[in-house]
C-alpha positions as CSV (number, residue, x, y, z in Angstrom):
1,X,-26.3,11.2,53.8
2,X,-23.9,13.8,52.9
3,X,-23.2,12.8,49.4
4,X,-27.0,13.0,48.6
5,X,-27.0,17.0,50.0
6,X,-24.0,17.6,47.7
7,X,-25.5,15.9,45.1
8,X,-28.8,18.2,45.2
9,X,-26.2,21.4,45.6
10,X,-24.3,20.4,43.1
11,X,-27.4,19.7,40.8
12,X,-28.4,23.3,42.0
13,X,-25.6,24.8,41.1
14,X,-25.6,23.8,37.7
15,X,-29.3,23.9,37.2
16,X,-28.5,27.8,37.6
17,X,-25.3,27.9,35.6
18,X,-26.9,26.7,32.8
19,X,-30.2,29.1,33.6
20,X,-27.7,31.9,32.9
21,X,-25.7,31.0,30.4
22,X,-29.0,30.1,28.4
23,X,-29.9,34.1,29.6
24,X,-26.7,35.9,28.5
25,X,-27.2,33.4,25.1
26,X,-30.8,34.7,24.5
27,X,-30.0,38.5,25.9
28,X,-26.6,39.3,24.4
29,X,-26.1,36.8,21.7
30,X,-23.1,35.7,23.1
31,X,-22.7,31.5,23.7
32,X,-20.7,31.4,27.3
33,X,-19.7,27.9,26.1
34,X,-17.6,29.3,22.9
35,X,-16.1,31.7,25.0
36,X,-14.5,28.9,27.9
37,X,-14.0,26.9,25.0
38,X,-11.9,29.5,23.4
39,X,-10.7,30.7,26.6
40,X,-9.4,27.5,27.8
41,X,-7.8,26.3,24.0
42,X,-5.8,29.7,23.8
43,X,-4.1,29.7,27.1
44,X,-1.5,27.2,26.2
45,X,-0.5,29.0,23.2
46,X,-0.8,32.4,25.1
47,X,1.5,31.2,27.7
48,X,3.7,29.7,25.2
49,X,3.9,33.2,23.5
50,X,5.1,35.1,26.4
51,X,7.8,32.9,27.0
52,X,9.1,33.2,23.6
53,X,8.3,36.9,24.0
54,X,11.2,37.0,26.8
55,X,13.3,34.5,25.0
56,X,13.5,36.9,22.3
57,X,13.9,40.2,24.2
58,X,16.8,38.4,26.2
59,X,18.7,37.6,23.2
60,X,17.6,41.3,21.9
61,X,16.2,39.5,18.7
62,X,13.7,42.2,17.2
63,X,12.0,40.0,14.8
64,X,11.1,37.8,17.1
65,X,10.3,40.0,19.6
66,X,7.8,41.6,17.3
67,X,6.4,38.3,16.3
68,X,5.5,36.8,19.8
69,X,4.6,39.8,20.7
70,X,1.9,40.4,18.0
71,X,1.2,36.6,18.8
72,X,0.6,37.6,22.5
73,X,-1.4,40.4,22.1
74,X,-3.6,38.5,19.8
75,X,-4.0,35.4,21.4
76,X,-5.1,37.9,24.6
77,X,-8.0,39.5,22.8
78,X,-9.6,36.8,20.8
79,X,-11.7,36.0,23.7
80,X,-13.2,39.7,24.1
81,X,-13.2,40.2,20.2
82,X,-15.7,37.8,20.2
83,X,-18.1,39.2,22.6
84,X,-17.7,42.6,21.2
85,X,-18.5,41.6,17.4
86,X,-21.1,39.1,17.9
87,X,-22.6,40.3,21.2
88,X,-25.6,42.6,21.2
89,X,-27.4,44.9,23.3
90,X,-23.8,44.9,26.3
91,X,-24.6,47.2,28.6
92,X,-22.2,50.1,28.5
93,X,-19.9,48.9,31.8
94,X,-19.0,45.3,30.0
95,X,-16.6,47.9,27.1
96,X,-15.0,49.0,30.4
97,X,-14.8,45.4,31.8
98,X,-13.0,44.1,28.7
99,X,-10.7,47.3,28.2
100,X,-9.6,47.2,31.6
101,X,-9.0,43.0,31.4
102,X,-7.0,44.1,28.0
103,X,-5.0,46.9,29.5
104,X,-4.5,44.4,32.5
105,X,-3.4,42.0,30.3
106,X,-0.5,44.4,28.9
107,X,0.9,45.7,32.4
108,X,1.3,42.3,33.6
109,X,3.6,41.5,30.3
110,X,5.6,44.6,30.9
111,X,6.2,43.9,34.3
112,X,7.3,40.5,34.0
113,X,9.3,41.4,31.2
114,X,11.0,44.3,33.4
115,X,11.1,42.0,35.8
116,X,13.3,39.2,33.5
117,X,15.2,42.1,31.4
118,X,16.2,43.4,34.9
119,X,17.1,39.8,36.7
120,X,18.8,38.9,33.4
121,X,21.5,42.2,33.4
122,X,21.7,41.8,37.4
123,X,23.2,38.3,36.9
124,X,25.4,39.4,33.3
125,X,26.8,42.4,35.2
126,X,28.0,40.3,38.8
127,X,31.9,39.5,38.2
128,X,32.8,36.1,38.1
């Protein structure tokens, strides 16, 4: 008896999931299914980048540094670019939404690099 409720909720549920994303699609012009695609394949590389980001400012190596950095803050924005270039009539508070997820985005990766750069010279500097 209780799988048949969940089974009717769970229908509901995604009855209105797809109601909306078949809305923002028509409204906006933006497919929610290219962006969790593209959400979802660009988190391994993204996570990938921001440890070879600290890899590289831990052995102080600027090229690479610049490199997975560039990488990071690119893998990062793809998402948003593609809402802000082929979405259409956004209402004014979703440029905000995406700034603030991008500025977000960047304070995280300077605090956890901070966080490393300043673990990694707290254990060089304790005497053996």
């Amino acid at each position: 008896m209780v799988t048949v409720y969940n089974s009717a909720m769970l229908e509901k549920i995604y009855a209105f999931i797809i109601d909306k994303a078949g809305y923002i699609n028509d409204m906006y012009g933006i497919d929610p299914k290219v962006f969790l695609i593209m959400s979802v394949v660009l988190i391994f590389p993204f996570y990938y980048s921001i440890y070879r980001l600290i890899r590289a400012l831990s052995s102080r190596n600027k090229k690479k540094f610049v490199f997975w950095g560039t990488s990071f803050l690119i893998l990062a924005v793809v998402p948003y670019v593609y809402i802000l270039f082929w979405g259409h009539n956004l209402p004014w508070y979703v440029y905000i939404i995406i700034a603030f997820l991008v500025m977000n985005g960047l304070y995280s990766l300077i605090r956890k690099i901070r966080k490393k750069v300043l673990a990694g010279r707290s254990y060089r500097e304790k005497p053996n």
